[in-house]
N, C-alpha and C positions, 0 to 999 in steps of 0.2 A: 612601429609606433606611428600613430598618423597626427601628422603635421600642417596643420590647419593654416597655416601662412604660406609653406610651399606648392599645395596643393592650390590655395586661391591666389597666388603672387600676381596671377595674368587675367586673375577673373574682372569684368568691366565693372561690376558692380565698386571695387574699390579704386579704378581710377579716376583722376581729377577730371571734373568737368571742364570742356571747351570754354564756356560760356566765361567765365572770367573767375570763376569760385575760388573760395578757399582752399587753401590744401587739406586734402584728407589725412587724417592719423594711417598710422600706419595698420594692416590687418589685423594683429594682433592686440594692438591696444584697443581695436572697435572690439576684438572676441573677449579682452577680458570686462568693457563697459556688459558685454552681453550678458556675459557667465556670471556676473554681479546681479545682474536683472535676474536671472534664473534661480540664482541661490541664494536670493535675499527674500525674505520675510517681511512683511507689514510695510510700514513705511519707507524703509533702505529701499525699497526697491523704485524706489517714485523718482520724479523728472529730478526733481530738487536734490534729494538724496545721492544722486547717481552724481549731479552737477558739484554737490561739494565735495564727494569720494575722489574724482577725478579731475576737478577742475574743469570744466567743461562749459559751453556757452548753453544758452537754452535751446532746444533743439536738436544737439548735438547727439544726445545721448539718444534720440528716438530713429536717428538716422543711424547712427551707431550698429543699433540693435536689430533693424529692419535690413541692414545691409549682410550681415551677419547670418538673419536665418535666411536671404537671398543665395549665398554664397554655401551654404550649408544644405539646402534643398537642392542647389544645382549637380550635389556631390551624392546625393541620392539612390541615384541608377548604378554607380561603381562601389560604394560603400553598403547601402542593406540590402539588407538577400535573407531568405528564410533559410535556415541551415539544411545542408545536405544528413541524410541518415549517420553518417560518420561522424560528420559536426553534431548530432541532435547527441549521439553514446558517447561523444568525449566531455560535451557540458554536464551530460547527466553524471558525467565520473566524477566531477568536480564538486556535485553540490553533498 
C-alpha cells in the first residue's frame, strides 16, 4: 500500500521555513485539505469551505494543496509507468 507520509516524511517541500514561519501541519493533514479539494464539488471546495472543514487560516489551505501536488509530482518517476504486457493481461483479467 503506498503511504504518502512515509514516502514524503523528508521531502523539503514539507519542512518548516528558516525564515521564522509557522509550523507546518503535519503531511498528512496537508493531503487530506488536498483530497477534500479534489473530491469536493461546487462550493466545498473553495478557500472559505476548506477554512471552516478544517479550521484553517486564509491561505493555508492553497499552500496546503500546492504543497501536496509538489510532493506528489516528485514521486512521479518511481510510482507511474505504463504497464508491462503482463501487467496489461492481468488488468484485463480483472475488468
Amino acid at each position: 500500500m503506498f503511504d504518502f507520509t512515509k514516502k514524503n516524511q523528508d521531502h523539503l517541500i514539507f519542512k518548516k521555513r528558516t525564515n521564522g514561519g509557522k509550523e507546518q501541519a503535519h503531511a498528512a493533514q496537508q493531503l487530506m485539505v488536498c483530497l477534500k479539494f479534489v473530491g469536493t464539488e461546487e462550493t466545498g471546495a473553495n478557500n472559505p469551505g476548506q477554512r471552516n472543514a478544517f479550521g484553517i487560516d486564509h491561505g493555508t489551505f492553497d499552500l496546503c494543496r500546492d504543497r501536496v501536488i509538489i510532493a506528489l509530482r516528485s514521486l512521479r518517476e518511481e510510482h507511474v509507468h505504463w504497464p508491462h504486457a503482463k501487467e496489461r493481461d492481468e488488468i484485463a483479467c480483472l475488468e
